[in-house]
DSSP file (Angstrom, degrees, kcal/mol; ACC not computed):
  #  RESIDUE AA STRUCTURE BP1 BP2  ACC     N-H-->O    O-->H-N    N-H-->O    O-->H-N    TCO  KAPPA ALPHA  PHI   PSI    X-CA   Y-CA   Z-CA
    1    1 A X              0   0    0      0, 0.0    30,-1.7     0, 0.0     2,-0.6   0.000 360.0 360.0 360.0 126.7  -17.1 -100.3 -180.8
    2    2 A X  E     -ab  31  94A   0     91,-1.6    93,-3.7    90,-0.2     2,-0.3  -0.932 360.0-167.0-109.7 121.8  -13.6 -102.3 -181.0
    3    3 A X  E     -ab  32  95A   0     28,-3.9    30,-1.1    -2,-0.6     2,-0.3  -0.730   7.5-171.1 -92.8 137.5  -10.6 -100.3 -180.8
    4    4 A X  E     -a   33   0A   0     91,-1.2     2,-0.3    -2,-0.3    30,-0.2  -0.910   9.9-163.7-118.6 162.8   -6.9 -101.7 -181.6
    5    5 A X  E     -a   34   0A   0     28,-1.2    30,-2.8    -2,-0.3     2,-0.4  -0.839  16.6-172.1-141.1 103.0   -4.0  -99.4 -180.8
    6    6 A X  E     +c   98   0A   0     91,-4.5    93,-2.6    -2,-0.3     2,-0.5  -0.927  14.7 172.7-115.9 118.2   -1.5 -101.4 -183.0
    7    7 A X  E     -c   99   0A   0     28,-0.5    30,-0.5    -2,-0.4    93,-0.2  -0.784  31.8-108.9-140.6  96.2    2.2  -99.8 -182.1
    8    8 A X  B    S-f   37   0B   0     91,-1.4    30,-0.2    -2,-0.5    94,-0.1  -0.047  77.4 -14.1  -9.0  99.9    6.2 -100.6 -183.1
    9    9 A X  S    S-     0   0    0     28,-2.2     2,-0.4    92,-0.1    28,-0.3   0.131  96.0 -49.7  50.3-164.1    8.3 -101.9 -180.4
   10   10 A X        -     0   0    0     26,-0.1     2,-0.1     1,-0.1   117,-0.1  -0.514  62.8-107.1 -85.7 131.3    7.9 -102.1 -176.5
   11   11 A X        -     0   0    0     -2,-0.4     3,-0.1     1,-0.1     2,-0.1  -0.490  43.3 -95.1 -62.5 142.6    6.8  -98.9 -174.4
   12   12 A X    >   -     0   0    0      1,-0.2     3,-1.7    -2,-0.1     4,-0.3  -0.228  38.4 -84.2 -59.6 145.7    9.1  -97.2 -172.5
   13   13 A X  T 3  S+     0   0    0      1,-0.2    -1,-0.2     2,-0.1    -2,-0.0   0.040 111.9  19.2 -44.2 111.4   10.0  -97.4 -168.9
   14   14 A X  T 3  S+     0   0    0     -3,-0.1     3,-0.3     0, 0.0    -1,-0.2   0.274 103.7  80.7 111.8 -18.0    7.3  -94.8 -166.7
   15   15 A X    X>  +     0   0    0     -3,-1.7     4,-2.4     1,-0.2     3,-2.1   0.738  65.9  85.9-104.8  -9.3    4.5  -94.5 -169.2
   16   16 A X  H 3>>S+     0   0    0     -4,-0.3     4,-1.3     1,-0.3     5,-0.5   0.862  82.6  56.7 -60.9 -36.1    2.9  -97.9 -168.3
   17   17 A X  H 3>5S+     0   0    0     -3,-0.3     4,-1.3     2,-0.2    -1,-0.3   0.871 115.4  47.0 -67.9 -19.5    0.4  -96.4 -164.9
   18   18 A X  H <>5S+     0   0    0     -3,-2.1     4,-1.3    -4,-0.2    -2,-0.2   0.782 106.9  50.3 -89.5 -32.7   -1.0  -93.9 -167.9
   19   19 A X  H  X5S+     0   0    0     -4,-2.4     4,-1.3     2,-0.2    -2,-0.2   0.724 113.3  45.5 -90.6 -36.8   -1.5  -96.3 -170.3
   20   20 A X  H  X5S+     0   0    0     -4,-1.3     4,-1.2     2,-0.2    -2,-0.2   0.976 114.0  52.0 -67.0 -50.3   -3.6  -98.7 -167.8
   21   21 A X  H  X<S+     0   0    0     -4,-1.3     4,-0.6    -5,-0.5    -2,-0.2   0.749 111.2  41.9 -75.5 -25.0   -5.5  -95.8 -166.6
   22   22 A X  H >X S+     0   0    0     -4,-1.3     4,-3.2     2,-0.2     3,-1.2   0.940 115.2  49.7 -67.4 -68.3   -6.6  -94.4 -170.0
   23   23 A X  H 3X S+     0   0    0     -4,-1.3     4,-1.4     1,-0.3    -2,-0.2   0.671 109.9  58.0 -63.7 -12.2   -7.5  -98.0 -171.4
   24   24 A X  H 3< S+     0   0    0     -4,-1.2    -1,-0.3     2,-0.2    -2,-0.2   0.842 109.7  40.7 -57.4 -46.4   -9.5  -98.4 -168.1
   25   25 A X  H X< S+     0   0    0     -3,-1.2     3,-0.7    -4,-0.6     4,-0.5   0.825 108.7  60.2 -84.0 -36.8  -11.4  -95.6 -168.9
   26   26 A X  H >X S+     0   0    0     -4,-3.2     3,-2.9     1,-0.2     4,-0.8   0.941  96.4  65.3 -32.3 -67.4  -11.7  -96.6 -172.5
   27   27 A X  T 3< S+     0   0    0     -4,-1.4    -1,-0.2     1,-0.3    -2,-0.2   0.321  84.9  67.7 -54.9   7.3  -13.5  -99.9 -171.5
   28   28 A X  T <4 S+     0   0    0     -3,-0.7    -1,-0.3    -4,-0.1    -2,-0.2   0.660 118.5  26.4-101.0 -29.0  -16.5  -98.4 -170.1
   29   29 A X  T <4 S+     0   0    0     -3,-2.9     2,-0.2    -4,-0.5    -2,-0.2   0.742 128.8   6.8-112.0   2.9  -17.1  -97.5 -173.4
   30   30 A X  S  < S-     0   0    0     -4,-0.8     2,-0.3   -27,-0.0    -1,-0.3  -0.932  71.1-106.0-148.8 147.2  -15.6  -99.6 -176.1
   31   31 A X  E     +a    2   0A   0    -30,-1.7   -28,-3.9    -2,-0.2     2,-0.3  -0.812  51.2 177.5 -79.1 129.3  -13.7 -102.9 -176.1
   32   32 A X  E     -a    3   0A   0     -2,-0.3     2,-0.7   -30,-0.2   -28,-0.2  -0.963  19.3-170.4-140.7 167.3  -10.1 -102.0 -176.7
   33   33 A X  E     -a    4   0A   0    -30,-1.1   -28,-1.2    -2,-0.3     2,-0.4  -0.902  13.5-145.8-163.5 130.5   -7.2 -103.6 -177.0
   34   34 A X  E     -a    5   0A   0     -2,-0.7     2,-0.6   -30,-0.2   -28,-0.2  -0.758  16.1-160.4-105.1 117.3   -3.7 -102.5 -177.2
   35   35 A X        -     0   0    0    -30,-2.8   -28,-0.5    -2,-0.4     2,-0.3  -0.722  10.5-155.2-150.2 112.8   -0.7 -104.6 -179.5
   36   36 A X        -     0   0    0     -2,-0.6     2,-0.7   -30,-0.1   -28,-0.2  -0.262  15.0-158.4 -65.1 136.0    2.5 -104.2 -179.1
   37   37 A X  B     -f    8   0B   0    -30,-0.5   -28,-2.2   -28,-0.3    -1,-0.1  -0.866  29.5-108.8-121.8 115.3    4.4 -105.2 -182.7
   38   38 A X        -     0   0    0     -2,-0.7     2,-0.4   -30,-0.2    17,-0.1  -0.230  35.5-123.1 -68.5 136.4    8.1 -106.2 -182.5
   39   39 A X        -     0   0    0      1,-0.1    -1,-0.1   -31,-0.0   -29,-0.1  -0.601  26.0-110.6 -85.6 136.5   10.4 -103.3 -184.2
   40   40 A X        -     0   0    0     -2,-0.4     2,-0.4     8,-0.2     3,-0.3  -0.327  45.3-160.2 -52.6 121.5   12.6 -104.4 -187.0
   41   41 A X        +     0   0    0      1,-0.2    -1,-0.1    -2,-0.1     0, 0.0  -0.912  56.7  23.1-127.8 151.5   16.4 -104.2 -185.6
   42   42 A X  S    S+     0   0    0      1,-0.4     2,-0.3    -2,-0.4    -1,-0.2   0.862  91.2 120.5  82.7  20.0   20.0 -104.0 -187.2
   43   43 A X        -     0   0    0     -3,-0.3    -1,-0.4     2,-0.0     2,-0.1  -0.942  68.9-107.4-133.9-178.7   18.7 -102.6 -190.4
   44   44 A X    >>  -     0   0    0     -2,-0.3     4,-1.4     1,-0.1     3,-1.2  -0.378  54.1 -93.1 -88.1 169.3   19.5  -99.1 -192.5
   45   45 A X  H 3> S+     0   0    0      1,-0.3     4,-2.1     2,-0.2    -1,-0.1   0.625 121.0  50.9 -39.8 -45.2   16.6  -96.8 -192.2
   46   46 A X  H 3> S+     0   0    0      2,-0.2     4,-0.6     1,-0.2    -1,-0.3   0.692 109.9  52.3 -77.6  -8.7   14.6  -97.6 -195.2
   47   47 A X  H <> S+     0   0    0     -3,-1.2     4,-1.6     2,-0.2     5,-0.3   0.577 106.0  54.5 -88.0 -47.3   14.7 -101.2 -194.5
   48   48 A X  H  X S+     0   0    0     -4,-1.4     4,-3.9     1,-0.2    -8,-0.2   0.998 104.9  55.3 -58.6 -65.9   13.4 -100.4 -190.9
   49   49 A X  H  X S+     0   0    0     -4,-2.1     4,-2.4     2,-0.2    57,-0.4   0.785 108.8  48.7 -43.3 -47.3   10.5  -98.6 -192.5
   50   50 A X  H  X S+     0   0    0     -4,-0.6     4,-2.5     2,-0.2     3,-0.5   0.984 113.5  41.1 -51.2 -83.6    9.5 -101.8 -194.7
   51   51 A X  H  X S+     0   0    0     -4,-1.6     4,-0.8     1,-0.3     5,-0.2   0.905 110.6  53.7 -58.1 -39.7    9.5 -104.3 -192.3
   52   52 A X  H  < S+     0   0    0     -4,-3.9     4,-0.3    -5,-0.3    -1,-0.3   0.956 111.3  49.2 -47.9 -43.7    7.9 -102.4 -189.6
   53   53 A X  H >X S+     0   0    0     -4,-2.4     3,-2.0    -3,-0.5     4,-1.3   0.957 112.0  49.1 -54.6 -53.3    4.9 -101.6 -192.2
   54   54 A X  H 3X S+     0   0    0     -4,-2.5     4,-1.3     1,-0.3     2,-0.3   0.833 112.2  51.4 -52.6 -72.8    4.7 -105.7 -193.2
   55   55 A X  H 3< S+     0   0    0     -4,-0.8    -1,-0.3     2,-0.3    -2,-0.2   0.315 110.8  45.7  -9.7 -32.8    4.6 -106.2 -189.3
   56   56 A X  H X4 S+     0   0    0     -3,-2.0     3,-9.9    -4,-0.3    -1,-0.2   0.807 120.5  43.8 -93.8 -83.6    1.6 -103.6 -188.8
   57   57 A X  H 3< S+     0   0    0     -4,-1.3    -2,-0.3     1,-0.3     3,-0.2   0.675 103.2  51.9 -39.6 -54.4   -0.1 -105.1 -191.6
   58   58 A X  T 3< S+     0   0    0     -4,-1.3     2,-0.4     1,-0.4    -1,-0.3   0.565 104.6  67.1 -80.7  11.1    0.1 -108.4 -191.4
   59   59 A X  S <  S+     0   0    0     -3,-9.9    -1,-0.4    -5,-0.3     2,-0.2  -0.531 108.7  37.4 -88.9  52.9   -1.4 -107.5 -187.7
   60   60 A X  S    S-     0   0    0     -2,-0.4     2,-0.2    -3,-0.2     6,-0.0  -0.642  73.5-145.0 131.0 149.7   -5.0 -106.2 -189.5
   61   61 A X    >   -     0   0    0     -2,-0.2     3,-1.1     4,-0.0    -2,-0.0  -0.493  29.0 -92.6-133.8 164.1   -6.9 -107.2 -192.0
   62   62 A X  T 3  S+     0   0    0     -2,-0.2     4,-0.1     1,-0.1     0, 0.0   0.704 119.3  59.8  -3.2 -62.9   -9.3 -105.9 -195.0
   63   63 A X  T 3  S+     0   0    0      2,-0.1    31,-0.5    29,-0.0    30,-0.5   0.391  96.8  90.2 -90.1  -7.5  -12.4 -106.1 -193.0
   64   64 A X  E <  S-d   94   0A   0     -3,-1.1     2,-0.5    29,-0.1    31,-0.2  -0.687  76.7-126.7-100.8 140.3  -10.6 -103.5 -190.5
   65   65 A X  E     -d   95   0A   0     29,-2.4    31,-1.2    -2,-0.3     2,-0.4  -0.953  29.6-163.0 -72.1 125.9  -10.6  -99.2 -190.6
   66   66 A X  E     -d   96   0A   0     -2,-0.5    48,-1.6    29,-0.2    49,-1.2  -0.936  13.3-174.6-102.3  92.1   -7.3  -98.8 -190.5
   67   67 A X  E     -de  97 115A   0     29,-2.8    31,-3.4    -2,-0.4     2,-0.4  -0.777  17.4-149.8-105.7 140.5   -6.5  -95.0 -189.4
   68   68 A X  E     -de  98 116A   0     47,-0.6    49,-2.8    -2,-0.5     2,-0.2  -0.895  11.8-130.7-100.1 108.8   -2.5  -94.3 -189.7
   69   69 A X        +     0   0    0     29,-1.6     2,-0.3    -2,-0.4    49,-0.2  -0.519  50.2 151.0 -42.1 144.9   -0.8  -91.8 -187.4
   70   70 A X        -     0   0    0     -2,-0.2    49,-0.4     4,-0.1    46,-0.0  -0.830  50.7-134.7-172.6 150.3    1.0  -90.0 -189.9
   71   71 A X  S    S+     0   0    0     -2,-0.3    47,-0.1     1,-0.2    -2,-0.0   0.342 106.6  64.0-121.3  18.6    1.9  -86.0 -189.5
   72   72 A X  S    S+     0   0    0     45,-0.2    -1,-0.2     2,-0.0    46,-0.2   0.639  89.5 103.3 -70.1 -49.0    0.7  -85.6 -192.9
   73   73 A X  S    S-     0   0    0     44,-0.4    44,-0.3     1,-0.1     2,-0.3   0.568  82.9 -69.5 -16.8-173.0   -2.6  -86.5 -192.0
   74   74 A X  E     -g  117   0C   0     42,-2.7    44,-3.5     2,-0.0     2,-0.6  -0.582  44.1-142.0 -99.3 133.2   -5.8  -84.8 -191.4
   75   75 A X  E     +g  118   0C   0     -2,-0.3     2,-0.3    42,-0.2    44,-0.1  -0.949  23.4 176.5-120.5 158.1   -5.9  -82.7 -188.3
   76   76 A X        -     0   0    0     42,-0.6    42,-0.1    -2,-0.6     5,-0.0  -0.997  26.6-121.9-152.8 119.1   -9.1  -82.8 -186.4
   77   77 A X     >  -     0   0    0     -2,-0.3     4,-1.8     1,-0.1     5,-0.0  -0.081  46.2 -94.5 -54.6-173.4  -10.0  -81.0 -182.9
   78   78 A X  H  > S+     0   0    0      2,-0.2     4,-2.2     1,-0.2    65,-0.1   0.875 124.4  49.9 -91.0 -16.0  -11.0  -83.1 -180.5
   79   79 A X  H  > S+     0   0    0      2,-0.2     4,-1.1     1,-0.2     5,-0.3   0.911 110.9  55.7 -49.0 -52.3  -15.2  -82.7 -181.2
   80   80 A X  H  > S+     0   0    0      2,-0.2     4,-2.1     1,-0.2     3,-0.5   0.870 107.8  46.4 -73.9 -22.7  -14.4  -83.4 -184.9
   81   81 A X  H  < S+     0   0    0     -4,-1.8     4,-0.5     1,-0.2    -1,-0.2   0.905 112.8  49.1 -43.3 -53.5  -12.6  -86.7 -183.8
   82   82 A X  H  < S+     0   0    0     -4,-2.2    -1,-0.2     2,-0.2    -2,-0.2   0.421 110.3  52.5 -69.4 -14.2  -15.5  -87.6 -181.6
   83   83 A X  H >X S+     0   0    0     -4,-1.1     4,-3.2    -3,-0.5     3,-0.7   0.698 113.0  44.8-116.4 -72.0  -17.7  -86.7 -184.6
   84   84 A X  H 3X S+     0   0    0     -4,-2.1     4,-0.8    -5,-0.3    -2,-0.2   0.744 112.9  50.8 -77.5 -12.2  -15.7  -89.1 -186.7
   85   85 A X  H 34 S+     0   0    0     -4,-0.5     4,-0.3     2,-0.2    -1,-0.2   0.535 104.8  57.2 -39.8 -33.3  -15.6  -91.7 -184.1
   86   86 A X  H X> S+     0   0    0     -3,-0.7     3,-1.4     2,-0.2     4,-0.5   0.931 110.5  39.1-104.2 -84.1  -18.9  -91.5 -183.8
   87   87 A X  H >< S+     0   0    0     -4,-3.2     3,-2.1     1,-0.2     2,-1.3   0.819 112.2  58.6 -41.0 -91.8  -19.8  -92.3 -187.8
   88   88 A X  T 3X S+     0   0    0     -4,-0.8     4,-2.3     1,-0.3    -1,-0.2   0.203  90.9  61.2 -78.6   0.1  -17.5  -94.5 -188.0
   89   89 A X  T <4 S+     0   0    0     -3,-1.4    -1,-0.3    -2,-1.3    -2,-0.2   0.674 100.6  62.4 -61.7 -21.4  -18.6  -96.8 -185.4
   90   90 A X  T << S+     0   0    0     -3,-2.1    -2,-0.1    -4,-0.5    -1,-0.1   0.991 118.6  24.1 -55.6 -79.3  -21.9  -97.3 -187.5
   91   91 A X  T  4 S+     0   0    0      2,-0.0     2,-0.3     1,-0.0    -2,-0.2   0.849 112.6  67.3 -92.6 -55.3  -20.1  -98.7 -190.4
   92   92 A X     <  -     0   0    0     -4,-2.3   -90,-0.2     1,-0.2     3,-0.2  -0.611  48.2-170.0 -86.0 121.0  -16.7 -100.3 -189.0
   93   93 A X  S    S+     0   0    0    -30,-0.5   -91,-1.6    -2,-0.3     2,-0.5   0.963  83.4  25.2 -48.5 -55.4  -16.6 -103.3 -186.8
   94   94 A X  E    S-bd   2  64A   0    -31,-0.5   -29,-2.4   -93,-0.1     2,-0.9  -0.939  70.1-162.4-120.4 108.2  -13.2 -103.2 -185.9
   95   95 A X  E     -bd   3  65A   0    -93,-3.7   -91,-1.2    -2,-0.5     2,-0.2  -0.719  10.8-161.7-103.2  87.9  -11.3  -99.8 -186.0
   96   96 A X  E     - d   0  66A   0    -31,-1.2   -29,-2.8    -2,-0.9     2,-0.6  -0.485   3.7-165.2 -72.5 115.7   -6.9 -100.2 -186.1
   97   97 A X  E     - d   0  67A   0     -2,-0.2   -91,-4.5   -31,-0.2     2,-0.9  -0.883  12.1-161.2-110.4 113.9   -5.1  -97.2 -185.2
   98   98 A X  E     -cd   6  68A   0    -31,-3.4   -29,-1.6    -2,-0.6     2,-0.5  -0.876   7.8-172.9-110.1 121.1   -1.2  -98.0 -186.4
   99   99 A X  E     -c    7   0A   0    -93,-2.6   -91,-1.4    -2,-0.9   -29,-0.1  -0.969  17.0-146.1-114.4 129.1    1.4  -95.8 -184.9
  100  100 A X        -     0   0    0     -2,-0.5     2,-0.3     1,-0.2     5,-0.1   0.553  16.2 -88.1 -45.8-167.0    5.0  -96.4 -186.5
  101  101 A X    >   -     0   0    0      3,-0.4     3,-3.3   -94,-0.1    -1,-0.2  -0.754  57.2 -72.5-100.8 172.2    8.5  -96.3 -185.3
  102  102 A X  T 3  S+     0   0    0     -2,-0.3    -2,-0.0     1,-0.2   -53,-0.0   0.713 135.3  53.3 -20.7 -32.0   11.2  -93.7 -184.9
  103  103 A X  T 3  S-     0   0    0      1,-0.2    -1,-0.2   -58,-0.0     2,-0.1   0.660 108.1-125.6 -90.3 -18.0   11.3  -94.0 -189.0
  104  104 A X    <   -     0   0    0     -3,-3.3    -3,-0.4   -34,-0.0    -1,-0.2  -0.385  45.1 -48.3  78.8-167.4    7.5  -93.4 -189.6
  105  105 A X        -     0   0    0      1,-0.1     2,-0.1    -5,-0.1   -55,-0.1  -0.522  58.9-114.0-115.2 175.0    5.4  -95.8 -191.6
  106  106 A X     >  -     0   0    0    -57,-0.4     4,-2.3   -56,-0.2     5,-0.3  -0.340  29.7 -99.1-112.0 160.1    6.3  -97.2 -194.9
  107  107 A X  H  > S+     0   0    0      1,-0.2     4,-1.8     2,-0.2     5,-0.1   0.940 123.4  48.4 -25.9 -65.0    4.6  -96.6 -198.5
  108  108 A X  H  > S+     0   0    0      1,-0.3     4,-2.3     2,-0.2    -1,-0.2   0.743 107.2  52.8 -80.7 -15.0    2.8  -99.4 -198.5
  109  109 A X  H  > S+     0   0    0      2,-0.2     4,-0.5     1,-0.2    -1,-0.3   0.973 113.4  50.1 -63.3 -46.8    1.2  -99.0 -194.6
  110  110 A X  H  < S+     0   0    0     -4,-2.3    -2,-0.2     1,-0.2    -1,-0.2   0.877 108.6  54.1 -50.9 -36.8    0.1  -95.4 -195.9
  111  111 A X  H  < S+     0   0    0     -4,-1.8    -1,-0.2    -5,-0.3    -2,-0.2   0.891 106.4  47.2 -76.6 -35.5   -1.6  -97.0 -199.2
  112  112 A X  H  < S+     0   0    0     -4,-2.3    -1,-0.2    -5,-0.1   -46,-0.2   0.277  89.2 122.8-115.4  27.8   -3.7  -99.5 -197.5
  113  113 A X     <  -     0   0    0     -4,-0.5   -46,-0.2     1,-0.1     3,-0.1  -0.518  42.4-169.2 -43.4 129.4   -4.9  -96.4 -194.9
  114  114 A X  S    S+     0   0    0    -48,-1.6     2,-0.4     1,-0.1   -47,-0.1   0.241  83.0  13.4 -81.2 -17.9   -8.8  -95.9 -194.9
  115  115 A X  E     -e   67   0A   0    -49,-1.2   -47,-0.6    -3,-0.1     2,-0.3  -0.896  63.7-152.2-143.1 161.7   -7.8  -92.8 -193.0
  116  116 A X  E     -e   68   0A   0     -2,-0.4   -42,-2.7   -49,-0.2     2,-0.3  -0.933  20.5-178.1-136.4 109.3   -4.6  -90.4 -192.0
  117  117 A X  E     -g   74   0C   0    -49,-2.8   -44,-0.4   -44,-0.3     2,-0.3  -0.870  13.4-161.9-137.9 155.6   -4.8  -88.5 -188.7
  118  118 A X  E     -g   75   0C   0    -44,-3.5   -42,-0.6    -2,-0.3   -47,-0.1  -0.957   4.4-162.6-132.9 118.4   -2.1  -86.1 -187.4
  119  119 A X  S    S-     0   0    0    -49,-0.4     2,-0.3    -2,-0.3     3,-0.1   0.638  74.2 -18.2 -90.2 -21.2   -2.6  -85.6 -183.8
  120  120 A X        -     0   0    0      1,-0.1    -1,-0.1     2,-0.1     4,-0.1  -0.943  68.4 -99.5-156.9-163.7   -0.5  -82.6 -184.1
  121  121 A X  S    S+     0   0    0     -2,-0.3     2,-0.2    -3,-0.1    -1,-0.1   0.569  97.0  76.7-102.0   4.4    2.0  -80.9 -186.3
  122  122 A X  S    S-     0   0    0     -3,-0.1     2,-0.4     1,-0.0    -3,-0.1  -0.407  81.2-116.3 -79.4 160.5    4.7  -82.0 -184.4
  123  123 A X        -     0   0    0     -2,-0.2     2,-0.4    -4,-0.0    -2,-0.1  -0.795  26.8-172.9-110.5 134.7    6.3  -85.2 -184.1
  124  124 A X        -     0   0    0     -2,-0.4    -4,-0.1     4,-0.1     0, 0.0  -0.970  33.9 -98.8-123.9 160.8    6.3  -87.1 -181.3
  125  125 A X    >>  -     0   0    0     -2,-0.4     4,-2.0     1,-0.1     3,-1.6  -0.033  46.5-109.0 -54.7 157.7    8.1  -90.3 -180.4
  126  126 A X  H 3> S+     0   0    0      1,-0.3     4,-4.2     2,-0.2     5,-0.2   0.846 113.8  61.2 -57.8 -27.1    5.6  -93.2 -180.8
  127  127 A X  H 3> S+     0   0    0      2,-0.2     4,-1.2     1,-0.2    -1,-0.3   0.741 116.3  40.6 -90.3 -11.6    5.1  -94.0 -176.7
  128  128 A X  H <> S+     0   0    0     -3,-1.6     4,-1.4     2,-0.1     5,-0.5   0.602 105.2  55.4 -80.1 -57.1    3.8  -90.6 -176.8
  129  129 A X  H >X S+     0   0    0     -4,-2.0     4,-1.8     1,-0.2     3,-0.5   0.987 112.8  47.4 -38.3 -44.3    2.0  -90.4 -179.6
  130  130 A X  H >X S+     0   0    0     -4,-4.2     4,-2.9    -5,-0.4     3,-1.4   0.997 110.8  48.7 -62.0 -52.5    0.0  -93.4 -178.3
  131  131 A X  H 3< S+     0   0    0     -4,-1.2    -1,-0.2     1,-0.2    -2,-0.2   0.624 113.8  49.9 -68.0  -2.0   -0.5  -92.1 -174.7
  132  132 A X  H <X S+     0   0    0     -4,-1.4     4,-2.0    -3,-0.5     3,-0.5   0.774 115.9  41.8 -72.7 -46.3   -1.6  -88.9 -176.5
  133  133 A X  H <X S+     0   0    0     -4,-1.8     4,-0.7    -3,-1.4    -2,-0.2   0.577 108.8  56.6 -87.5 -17.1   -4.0  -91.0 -178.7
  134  134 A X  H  < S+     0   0    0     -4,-2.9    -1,-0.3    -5,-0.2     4,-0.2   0.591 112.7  42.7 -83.3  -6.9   -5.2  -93.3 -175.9
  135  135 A X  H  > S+     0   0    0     -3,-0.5     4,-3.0    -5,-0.2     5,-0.3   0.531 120.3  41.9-114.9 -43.5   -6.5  -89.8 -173.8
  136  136 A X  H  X S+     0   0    0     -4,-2.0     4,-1.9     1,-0.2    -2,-0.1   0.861 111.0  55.6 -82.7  -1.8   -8.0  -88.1 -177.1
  137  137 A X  H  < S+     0   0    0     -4,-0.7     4,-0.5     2,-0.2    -1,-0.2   0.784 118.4  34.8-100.9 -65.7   -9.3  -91.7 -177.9
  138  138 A X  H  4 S+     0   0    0     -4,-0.2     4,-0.3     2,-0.2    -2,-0.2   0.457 109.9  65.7 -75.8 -34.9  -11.0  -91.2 -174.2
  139  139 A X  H >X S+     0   0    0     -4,-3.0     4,-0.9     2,-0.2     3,-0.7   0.889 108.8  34.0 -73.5 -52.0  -11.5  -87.7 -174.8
  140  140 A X  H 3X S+     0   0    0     -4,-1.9     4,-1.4    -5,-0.3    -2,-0.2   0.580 107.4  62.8 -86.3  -2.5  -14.1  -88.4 -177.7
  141  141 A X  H 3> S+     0   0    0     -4,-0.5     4,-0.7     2,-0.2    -1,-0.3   0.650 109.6  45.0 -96.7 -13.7  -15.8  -91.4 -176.4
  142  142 A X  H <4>S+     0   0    0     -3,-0.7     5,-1.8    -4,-0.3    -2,-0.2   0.603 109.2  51.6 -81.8 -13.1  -16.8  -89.1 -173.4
  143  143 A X  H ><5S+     0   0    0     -4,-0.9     3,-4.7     2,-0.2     4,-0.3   0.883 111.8  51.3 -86.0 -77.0  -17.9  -86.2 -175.6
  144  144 A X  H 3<5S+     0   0    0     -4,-1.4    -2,-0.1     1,-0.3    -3,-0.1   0.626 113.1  47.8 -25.2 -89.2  -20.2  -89.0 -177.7
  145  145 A X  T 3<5S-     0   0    0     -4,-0.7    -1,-0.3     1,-0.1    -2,-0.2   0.376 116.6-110.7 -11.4 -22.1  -21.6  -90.1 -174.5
  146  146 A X  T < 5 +     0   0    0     -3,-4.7    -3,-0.2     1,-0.1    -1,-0.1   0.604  67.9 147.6 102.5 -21.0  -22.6  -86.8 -172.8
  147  147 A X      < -     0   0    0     -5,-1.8     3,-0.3    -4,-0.3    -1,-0.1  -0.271  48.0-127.8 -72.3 155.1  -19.7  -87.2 -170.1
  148  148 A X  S    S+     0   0    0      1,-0.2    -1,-0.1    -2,-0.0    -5,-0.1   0.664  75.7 106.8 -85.7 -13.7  -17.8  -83.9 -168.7
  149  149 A X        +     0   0    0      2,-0.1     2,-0.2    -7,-0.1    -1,-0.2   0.866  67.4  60.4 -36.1 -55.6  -14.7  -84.6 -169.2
  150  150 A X              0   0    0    -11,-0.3   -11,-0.0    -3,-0.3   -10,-0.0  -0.483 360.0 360.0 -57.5 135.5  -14.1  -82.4 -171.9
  151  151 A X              0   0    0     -2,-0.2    -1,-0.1     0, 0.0    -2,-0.1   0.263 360.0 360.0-141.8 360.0  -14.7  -78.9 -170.7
């Protein structure tokens, strides 16, 4: 299975020992690969939202699953993730997880979603919302596998 984590500006200062230690653990069962996408500055909000979405896309292709952070999305324990992880490694080469900026993702990012996952109903700021999504990410590739982490 190839993961992308494709995610709006630079993480923040502290989160970086978490984010190594998760994608470490990742690679033992998937190639993944984590890409940071410069955030659109100096524009009004709706403006922000565009360009970040061109910026995602033009980072991912067609040929990709493209699952959307969104807190509209589908929420899924973590078994039903791993469940859908699971399929969709069957069918998708390459699977692209896009998490937005402060503004959330633009029309057009939303329109060319195969998929919409909500990791909660709360919002969180993006560099958590990844390190959230790099651990349940971690979480279901050990539940496929058999592994005890999840308890």
């Amino acid at each position: 299975m190839n993961l992308r984590i494709l995610h709006i500006g630079k993480n923040i200062s502290g989160i970086e020992s978490l984010e190594k230690e998760y994608l470490k653990r990742i690679s033992h069962y998937a190639r993944i690969e984590s890409v940071a996408v410069k955030q659109a500055k100096g524009l009004p909000p709706e403006k922000t939202i565009v360009e970040d979405g061109k910026s995602l896309l033009e980072r991912t292709s067609d040929d990709k699953y493209r699952i959307v952070l969104d807190e509209k999305g589908k929420n899924l324990t973590s078994h039903q993730f791993a469940e859908f992880l699971n399929r969709l490694q069957l069918e998708a080469r390459t699977i692209d997880f896009l998490i937005a900026g402060a503004y959330g993702h633009s029309m057009e990012t939303r329109k060319n979603a195969n998929y919409r996952l909500s990791l909660s109903k709360m919002t969180f700021q993006h560099d958590i919302a990844y390190i959230v999504l790099l651990e349940q990410i971690y979480r279901a590739l050990s539940i496929i596998h058999g592994q005890n982490y999840h308890k």
